[in-house]
PyMOL Python script that loads the backbone (N, CA, C, O; Angstrom):
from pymol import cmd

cmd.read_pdbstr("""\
ATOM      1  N   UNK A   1     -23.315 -37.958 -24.029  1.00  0.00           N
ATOM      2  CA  UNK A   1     -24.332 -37.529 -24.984  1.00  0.00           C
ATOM      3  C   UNK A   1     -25.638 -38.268 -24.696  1.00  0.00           C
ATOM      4  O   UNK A   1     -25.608 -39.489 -24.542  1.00  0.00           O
ATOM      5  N   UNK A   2     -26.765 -37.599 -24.619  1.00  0.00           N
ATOM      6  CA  UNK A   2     -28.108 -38.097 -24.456  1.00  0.00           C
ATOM      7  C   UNK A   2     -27.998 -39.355 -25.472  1.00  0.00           C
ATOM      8  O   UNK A   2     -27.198 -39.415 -26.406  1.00  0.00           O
ATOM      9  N   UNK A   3     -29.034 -40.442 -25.093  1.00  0.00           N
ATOM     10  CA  UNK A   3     -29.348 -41.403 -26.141  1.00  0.00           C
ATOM     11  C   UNK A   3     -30.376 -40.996 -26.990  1.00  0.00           C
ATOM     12  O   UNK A   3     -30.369 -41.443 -28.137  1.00  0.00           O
ATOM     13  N   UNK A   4     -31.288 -40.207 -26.632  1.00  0.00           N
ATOM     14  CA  UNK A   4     -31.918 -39.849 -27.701  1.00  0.00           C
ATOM     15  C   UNK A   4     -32.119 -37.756 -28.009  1.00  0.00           C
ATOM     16  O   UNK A   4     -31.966 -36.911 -27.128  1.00  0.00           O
ATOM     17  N   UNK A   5     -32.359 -37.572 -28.994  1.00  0.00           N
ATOM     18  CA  UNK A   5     -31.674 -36.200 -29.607  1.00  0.00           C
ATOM     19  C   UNK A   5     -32.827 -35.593 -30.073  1.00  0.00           C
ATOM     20  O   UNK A   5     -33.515 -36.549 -30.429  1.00  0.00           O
ATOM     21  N   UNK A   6     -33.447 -34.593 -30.284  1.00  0.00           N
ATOM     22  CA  UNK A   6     -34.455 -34.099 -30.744  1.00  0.00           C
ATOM     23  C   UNK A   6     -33.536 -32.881 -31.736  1.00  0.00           C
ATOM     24  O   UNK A   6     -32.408 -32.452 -31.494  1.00  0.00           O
ATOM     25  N   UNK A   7     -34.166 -32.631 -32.543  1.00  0.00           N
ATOM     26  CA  UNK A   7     -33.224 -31.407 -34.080  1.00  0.00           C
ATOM     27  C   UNK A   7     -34.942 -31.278 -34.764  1.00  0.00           C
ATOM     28  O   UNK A   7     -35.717 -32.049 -35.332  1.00  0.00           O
ATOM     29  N   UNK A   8     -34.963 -29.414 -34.191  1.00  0.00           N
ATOM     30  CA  UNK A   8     -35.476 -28.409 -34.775  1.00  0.00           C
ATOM     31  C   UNK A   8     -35.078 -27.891 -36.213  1.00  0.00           C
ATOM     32  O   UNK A   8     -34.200 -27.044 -36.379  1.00  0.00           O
ATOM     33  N   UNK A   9     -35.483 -28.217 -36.790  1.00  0.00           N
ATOM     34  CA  UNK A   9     -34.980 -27.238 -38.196  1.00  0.00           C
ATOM     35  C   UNK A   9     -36.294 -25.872 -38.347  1.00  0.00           C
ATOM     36  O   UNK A   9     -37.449 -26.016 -37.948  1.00  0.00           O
ATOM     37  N   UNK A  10     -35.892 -24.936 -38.836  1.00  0.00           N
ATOM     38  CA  UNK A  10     -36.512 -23.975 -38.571  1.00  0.00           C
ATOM     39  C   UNK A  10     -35.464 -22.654 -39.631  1.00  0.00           C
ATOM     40  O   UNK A  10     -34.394 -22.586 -40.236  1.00  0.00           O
ATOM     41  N   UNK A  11     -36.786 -21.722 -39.265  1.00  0.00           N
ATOM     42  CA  UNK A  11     -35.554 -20.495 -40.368  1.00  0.00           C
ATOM     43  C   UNK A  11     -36.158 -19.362 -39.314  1.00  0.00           C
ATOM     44  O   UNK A  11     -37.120 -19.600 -38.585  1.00  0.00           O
ATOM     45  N   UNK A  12     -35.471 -18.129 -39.341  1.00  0.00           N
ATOM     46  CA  UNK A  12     -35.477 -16.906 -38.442  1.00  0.00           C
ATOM     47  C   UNK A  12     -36.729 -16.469 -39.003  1.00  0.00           C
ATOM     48  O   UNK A  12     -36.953 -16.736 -40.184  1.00  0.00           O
ATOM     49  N   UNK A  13     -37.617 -15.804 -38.287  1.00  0.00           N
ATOM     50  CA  UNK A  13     -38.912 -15.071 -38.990  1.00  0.00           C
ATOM     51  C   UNK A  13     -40.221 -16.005 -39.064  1.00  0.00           C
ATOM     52  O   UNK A  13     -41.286 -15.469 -39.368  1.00  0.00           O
ATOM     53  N   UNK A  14     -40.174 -17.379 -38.798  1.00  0.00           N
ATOM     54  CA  UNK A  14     -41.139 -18.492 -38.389  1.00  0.00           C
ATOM     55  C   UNK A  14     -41.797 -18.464 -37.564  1.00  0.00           C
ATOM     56  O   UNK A  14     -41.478 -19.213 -36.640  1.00  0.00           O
ATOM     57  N   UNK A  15     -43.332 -17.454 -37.343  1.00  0.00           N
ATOM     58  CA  UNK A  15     -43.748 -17.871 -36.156  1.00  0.00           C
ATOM     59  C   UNK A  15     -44.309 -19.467 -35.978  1.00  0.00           C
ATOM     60  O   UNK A  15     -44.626 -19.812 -34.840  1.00  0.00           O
ATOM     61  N   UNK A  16     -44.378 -19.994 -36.579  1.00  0.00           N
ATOM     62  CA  UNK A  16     -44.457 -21.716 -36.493  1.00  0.00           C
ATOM     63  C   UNK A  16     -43.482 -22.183 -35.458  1.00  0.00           C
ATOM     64  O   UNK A  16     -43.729 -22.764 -34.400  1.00  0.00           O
ATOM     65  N   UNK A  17     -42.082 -21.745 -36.065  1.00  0.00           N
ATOM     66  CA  UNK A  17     -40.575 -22.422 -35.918  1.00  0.00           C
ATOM     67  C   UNK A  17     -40.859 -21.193 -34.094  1.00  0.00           C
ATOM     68  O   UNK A  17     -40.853 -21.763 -33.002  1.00  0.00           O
ATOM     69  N   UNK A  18     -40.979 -20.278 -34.149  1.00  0.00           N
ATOM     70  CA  UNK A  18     -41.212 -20.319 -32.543  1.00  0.00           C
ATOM     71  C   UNK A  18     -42.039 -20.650 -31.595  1.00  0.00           C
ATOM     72  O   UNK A  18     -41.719 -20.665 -30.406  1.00  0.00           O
ATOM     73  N   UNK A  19     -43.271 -20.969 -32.074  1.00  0.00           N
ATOM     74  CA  UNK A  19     -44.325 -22.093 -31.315  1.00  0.00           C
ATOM     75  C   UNK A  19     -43.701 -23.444 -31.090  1.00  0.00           C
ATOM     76  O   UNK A  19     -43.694 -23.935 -29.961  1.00  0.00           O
ATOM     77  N   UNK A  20     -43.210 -24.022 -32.060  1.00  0.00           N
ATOM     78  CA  UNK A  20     -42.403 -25.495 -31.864  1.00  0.00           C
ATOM     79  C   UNK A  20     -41.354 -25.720 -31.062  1.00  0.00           C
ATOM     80  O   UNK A  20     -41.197 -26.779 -30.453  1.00  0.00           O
ATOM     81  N   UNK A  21     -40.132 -24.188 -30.985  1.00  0.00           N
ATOM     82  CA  UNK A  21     -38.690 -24.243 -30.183  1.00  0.00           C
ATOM     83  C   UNK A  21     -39.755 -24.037 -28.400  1.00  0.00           C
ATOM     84  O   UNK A  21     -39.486 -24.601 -27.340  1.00  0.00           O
ATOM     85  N   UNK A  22     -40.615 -23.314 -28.601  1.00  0.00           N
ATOM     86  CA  UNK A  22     -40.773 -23.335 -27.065  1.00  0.00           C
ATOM     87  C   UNK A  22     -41.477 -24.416 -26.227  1.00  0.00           C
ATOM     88  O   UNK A  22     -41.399 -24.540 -25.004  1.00  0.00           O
ATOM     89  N   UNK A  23     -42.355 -25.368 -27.299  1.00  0.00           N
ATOM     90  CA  UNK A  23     -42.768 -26.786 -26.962  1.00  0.00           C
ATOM     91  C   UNK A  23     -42.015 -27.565 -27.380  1.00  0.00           C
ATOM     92  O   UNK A  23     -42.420 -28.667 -27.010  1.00  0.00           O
ATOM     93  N   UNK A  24     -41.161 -27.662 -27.931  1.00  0.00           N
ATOM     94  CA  UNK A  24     -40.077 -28.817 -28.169  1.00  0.00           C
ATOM     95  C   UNK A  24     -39.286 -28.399 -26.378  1.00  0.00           C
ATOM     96  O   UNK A  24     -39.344 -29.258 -25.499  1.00  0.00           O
ATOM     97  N   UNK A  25     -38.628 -27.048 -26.110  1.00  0.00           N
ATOM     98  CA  UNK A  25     -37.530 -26.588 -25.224  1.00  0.00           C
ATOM     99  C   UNK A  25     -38.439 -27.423 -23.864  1.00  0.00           C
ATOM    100  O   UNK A  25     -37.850 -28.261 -23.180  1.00  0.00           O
ATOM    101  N   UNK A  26     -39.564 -27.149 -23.664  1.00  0.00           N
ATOM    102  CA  UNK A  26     -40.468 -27.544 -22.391  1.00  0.00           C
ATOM    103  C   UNK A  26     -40.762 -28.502 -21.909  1.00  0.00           C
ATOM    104  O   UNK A  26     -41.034 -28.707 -20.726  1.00  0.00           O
ATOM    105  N   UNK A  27     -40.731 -29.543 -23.186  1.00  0.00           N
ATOM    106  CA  UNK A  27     -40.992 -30.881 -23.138  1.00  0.00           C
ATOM    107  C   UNK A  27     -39.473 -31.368 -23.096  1.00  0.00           C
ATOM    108  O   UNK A  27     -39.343 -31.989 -22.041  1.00  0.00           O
ATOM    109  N   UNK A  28     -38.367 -31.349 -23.745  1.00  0.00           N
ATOM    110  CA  UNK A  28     -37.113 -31.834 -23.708  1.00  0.00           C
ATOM    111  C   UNK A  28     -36.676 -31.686 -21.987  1.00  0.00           C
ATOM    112  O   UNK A  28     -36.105 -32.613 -21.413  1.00  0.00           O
ATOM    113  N   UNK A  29     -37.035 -30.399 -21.290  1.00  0.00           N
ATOM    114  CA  UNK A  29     -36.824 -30.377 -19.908  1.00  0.00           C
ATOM    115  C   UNK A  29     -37.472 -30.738 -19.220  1.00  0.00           C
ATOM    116  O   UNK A  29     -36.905 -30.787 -18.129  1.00  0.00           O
ATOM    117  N   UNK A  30     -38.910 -31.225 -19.152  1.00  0.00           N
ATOM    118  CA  UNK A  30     -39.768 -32.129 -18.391  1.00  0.00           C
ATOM    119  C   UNK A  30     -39.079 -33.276 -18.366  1.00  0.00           C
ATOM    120  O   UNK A  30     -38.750 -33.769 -17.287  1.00  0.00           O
ATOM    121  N   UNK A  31     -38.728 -33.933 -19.705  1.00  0.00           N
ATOM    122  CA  UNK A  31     -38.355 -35.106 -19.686  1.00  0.00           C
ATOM    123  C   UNK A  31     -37.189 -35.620 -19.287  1.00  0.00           C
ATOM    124  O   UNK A  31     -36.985 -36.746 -18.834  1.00  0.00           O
ATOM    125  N   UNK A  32     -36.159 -34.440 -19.539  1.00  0.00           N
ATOM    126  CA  UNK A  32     -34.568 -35.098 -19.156  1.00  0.00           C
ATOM    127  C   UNK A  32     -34.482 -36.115 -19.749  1.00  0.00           C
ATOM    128  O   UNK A  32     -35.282 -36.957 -20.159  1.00  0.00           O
ATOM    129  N   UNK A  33     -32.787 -35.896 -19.779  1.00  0.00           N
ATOM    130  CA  UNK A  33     -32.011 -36.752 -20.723  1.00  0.00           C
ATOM    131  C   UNK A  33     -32.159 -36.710 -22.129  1.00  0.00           C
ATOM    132  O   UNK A  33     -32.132 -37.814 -22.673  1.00  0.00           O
ATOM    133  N   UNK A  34     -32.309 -35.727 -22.855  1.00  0.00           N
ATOM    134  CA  UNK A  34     -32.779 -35.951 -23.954  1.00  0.00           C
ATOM    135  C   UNK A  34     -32.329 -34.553 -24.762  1.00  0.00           C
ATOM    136  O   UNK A  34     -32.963 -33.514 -24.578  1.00  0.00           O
ATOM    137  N   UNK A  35     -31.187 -34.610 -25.666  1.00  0.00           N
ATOM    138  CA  UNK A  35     -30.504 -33.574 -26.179  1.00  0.00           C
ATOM    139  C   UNK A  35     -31.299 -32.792 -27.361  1.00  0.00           C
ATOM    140  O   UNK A  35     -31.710 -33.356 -28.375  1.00  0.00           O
ATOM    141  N   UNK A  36     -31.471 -31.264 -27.050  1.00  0.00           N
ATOM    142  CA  UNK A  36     -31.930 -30.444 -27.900  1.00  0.00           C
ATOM    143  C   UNK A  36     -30.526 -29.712 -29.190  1.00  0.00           C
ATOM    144  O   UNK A  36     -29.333 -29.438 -29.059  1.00  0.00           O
ATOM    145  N   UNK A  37     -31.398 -29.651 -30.210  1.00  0.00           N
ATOM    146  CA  UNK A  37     -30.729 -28.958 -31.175  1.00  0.00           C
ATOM    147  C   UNK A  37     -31.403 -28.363 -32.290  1.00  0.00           C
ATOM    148  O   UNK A  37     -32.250 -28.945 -32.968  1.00  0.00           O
ATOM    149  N   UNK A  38     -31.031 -27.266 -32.452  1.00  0.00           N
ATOM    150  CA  UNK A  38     -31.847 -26.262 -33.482  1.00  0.00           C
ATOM    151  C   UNK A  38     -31.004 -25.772 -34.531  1.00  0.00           C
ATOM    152  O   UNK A  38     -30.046 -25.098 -34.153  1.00  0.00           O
ATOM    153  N   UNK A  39     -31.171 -25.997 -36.041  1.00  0.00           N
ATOM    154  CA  UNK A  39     -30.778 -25.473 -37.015  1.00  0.00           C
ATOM    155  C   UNK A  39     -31.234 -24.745 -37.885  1.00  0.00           C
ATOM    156  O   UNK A  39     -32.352 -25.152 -38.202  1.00  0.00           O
ATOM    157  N   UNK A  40     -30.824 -23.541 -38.642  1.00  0.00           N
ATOM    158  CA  UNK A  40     -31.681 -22.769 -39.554  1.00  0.00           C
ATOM    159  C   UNK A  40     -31.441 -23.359 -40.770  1.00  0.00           C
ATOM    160  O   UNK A  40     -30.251 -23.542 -41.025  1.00  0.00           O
ATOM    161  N   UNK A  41     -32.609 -23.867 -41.963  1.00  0.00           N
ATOM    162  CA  UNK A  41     -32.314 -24.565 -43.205  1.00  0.00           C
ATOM    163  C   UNK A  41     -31.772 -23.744 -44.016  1.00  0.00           C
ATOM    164  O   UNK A  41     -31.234 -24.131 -45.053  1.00  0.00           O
ATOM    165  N   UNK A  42     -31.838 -22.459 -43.651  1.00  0.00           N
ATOM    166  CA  UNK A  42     -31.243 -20.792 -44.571  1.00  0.00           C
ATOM    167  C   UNK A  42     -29.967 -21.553 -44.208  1.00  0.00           C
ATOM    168  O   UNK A  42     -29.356 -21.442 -45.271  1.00  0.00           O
ATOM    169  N   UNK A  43     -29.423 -22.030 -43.655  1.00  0.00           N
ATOM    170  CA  UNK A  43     -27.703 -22.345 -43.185  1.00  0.00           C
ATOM    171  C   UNK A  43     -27.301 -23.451 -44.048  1.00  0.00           C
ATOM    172  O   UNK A  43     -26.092 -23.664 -44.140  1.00  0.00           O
ATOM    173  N   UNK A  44     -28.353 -24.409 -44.888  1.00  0.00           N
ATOM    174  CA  UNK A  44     -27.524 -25.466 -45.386  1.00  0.00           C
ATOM    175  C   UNK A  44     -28.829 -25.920 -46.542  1.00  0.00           C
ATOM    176  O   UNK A  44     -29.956 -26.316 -46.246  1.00  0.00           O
ATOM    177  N   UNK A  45     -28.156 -25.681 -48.135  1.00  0.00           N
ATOM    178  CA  UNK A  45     -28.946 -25.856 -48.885  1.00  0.00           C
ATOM    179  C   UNK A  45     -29.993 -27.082 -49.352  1.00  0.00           C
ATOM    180  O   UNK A  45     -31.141 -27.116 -49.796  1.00  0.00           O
ATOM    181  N   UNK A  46     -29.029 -28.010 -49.029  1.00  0.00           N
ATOM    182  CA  UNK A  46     -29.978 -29.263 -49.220  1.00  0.00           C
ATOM    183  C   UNK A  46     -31.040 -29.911 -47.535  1.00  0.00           C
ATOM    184  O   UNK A  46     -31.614 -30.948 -47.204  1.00  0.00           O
ATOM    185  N   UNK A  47     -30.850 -28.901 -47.084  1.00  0.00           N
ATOM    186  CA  UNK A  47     -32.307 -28.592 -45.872  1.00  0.00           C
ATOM    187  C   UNK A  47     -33.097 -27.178 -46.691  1.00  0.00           C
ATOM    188  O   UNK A  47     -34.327 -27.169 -46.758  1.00  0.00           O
ATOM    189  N   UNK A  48     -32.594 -26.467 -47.058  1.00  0.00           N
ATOM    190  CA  UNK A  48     -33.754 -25.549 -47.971  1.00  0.00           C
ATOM    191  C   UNK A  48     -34.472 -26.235 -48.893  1.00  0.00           C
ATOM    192  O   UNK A  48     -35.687 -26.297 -49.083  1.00  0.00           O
ATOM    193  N   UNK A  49     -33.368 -26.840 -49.546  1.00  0.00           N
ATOM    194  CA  UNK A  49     -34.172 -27.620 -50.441  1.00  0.00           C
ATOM    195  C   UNK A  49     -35.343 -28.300 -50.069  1.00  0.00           C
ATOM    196  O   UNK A  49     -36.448 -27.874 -50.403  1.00  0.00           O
ATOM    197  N   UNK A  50     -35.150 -29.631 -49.202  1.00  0.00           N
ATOM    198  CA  UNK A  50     -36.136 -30.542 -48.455  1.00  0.00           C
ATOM    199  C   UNK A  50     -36.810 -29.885 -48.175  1.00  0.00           C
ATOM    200  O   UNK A  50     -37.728 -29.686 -48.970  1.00  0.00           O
ATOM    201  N   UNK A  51     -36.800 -29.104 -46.850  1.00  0.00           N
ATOM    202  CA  UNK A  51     -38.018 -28.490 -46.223  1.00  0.00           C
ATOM    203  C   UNK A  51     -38.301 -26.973 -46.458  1.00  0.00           C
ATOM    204  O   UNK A  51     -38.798 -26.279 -45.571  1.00  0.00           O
ATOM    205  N   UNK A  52     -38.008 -26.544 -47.535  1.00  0.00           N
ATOM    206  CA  UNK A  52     -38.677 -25.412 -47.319  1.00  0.00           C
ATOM    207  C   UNK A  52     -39.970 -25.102 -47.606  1.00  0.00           C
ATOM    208  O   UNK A  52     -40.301 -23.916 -47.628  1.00  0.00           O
ATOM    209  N   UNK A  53     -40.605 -25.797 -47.786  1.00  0.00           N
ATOM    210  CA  UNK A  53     -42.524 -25.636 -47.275  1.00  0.00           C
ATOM    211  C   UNK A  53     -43.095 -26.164 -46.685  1.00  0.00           C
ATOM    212  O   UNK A  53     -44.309 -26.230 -46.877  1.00  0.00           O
ATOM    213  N   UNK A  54     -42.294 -26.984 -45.376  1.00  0.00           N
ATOM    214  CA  UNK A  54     -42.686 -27.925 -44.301  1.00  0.00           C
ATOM    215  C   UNK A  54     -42.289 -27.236 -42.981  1.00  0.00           C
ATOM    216  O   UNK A  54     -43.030 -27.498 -42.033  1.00  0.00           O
ATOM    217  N   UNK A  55     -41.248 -26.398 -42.741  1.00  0.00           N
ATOM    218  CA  UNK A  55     -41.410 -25.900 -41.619  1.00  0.00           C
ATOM    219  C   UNK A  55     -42.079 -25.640 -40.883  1.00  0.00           C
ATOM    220  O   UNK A  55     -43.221 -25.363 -41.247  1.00  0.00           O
ATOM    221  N   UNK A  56     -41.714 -25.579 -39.321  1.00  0.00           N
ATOM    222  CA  UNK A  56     -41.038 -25.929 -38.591  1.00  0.00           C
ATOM    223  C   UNK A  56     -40.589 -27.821 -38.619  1.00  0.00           C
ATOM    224  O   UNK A  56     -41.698 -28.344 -38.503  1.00  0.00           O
ATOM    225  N   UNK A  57     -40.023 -28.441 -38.671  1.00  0.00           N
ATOM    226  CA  UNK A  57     -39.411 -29.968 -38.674  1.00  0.00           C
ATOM    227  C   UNK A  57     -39.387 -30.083 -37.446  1.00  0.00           C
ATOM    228  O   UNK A  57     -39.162 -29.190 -36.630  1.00  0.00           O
ATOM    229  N   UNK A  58     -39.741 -31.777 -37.144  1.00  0.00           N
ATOM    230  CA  UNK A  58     -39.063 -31.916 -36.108  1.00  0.00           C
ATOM    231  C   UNK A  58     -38.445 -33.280 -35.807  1.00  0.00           C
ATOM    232  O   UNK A  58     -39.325 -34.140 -35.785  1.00  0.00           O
ATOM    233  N   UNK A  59     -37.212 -33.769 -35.565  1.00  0.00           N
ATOM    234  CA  UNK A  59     -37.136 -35.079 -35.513  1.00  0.00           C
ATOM    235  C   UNK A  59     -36.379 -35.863 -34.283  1.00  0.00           C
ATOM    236  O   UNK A  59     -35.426 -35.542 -33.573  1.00  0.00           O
ATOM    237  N   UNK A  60     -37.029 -36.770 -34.324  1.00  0.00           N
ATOM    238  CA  UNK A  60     -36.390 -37.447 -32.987  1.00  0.00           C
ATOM    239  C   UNK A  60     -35.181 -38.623 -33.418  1.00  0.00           C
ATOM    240  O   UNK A  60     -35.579 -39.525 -34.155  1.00  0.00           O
ATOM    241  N   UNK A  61     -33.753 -38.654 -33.000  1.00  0.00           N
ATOM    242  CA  UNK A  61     -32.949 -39.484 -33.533  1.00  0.00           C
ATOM    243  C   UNK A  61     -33.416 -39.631 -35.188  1.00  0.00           C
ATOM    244  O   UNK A  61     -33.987 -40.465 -35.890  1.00  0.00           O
ATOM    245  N   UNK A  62     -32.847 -38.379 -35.330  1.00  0.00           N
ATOM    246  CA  UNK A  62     -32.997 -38.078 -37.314  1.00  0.00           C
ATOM    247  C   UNK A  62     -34.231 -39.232 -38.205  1.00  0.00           C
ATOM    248  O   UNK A  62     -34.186 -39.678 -39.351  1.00  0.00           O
ATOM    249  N   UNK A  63     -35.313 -39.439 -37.045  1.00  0.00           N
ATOM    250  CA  UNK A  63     -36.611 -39.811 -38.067  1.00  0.00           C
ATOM    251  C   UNK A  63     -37.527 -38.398 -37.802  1.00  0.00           C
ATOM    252  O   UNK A  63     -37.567 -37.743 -36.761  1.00  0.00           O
ATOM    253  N   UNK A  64     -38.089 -38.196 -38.793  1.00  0.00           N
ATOM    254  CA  UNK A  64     -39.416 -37.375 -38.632  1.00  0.00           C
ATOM    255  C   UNK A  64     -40.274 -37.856 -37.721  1.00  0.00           C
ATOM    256  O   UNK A  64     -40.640 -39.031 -37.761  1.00  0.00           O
ATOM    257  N   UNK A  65     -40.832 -36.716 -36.488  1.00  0.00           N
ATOM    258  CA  UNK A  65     -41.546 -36.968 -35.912  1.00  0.00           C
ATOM    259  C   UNK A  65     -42.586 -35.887 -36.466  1.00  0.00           C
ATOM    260  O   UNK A  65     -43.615 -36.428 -36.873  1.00  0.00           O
ATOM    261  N   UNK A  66     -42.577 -34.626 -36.573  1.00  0.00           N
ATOM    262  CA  UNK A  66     -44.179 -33.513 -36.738  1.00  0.00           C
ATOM    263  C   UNK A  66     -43.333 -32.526 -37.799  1.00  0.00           C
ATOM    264  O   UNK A  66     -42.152 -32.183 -37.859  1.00  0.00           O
ATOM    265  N   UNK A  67     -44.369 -32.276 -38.502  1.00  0.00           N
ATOM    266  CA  UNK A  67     -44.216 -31.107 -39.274  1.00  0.00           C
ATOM    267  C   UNK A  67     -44.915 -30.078 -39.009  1.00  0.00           C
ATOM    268  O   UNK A  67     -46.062 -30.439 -38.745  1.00  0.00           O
ATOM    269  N   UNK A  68     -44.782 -28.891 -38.944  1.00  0.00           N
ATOM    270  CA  UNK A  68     -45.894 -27.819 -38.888  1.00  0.00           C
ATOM    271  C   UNK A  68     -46.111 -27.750 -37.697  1.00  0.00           C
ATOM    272  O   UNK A  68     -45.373 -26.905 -37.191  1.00  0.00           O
ATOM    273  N   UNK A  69     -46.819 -28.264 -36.926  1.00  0.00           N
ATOM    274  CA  UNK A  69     -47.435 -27.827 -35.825  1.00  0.00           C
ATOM    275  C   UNK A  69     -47.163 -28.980 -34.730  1.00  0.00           C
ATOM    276  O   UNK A  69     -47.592 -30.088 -35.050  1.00  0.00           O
ATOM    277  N   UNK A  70     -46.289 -28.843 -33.061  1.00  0.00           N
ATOM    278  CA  UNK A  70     -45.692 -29.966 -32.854  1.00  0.00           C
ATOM    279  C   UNK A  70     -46.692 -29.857 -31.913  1.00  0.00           C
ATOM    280  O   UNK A  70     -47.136 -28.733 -31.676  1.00  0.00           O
ATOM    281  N   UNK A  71     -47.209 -30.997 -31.227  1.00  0.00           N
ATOM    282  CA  UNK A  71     -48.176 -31.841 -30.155  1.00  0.00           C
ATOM    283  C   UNK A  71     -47.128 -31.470 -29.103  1.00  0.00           C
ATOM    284  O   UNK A  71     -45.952 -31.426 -29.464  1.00  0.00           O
ATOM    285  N   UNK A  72     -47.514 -31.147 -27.587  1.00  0.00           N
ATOM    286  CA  UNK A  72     -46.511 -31.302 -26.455  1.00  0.00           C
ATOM    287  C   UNK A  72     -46.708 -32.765 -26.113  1.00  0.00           C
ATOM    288  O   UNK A  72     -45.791 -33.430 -25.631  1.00  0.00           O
ATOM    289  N   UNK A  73     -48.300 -33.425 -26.445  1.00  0.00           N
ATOM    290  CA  UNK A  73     -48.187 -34.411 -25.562  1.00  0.00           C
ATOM    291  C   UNK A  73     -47.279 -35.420 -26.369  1.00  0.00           C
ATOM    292  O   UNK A  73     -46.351 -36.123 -25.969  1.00  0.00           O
ATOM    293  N   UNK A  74     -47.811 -35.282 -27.584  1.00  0.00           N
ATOM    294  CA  UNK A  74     -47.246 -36.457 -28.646  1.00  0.00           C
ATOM    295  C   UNK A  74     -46.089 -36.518 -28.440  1.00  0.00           C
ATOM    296  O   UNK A  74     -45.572 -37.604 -28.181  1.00  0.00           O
ATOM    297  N   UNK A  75     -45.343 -35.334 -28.501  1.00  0.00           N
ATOM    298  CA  UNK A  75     -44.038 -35.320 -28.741  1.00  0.00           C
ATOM    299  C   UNK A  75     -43.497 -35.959 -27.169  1.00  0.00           C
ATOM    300  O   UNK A  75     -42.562 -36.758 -27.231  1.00  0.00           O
ATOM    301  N   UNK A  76     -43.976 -35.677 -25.987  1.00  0.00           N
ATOM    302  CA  UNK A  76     -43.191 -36.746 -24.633  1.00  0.00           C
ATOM    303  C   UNK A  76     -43.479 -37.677 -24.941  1.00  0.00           C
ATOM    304  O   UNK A  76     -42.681 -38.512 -25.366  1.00  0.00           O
ATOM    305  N   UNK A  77     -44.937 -37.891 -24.818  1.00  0.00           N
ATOM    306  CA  UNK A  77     -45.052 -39.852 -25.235  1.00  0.00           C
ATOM    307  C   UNK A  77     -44.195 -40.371 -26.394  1.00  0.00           C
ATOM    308  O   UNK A  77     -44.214 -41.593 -26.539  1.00  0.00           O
ATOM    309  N   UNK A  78     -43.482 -39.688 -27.206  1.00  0.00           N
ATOM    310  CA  UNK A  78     -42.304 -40.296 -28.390  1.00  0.00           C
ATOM    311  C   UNK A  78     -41.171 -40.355 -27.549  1.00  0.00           C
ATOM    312  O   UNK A  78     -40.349 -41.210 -27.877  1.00  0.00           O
ATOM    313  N   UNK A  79     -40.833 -39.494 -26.283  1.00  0.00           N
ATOM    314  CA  UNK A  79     -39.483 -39.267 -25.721  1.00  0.00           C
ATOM    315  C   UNK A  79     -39.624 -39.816 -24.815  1.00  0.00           C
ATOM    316  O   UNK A  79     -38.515 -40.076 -24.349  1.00  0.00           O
ATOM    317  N   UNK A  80     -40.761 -40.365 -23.938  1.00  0.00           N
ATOM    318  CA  UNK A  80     -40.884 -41.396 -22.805  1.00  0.00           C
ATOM    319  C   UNK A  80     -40.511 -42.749 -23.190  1.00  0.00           C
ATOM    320  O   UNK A  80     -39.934 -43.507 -22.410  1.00  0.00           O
ATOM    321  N   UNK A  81     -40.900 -43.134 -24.643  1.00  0.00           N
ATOM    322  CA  UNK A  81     -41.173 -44.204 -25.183  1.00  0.00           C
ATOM    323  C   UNK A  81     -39.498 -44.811 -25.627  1.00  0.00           C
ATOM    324  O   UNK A  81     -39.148 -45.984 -25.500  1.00  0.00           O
ATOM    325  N   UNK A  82     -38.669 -43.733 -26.136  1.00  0.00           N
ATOM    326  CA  UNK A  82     -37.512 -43.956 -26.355  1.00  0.00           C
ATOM    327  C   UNK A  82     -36.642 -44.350 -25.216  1.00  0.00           C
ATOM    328  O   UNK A  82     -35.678 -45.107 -25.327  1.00  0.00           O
ATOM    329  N   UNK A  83     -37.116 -43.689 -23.911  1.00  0.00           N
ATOM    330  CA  UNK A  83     -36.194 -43.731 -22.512  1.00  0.00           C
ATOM    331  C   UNK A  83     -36.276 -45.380 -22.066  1.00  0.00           C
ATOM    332  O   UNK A  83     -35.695 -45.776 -21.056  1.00  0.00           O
TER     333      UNK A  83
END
""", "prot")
cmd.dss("prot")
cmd.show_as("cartoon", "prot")
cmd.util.cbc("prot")
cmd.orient("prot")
């Protein structure tokens, strides 16, 4: 298992949540080593709860890294920084 994990939360119908899966997906493979995962908050209520007016989420080893709108660069320099 990667040491460090990146988790999309997101819901179907997000064009946010698909701007973020394709710069989160681009940057996770530039960088290697570094495990992707995507969940819909429609799938588990107390993630509806939390985020449902923050979508797209994004977190690196279950801290918040971006809400809304994810940085490509920000987000490697967080995943370089972890390696």
């Amino acid at each position: 298992m990667p040491a460090t994990t990146v988790m999309l939360f997101s819901r179907p119908g997000c064009h946010l949540c698909d701007d973020a899966r394709a710069i989160v997906t681009r940057v996770v493979a530039d960088v290697g080593g570094v495990g992707f995962e995507e969940r819909s908050i429609l799938d588990d209520a107390d993630l509806l709860e939390r985020y449902r007016d923050e979508i797209p989420v994004v977190l690196i080893d279950g801290d918040v890294h971006t809400i809304w709108r994810v940085d490509a660069a920000r987000l490697r320099s967080a995943l370089l920084e972890d390696q």
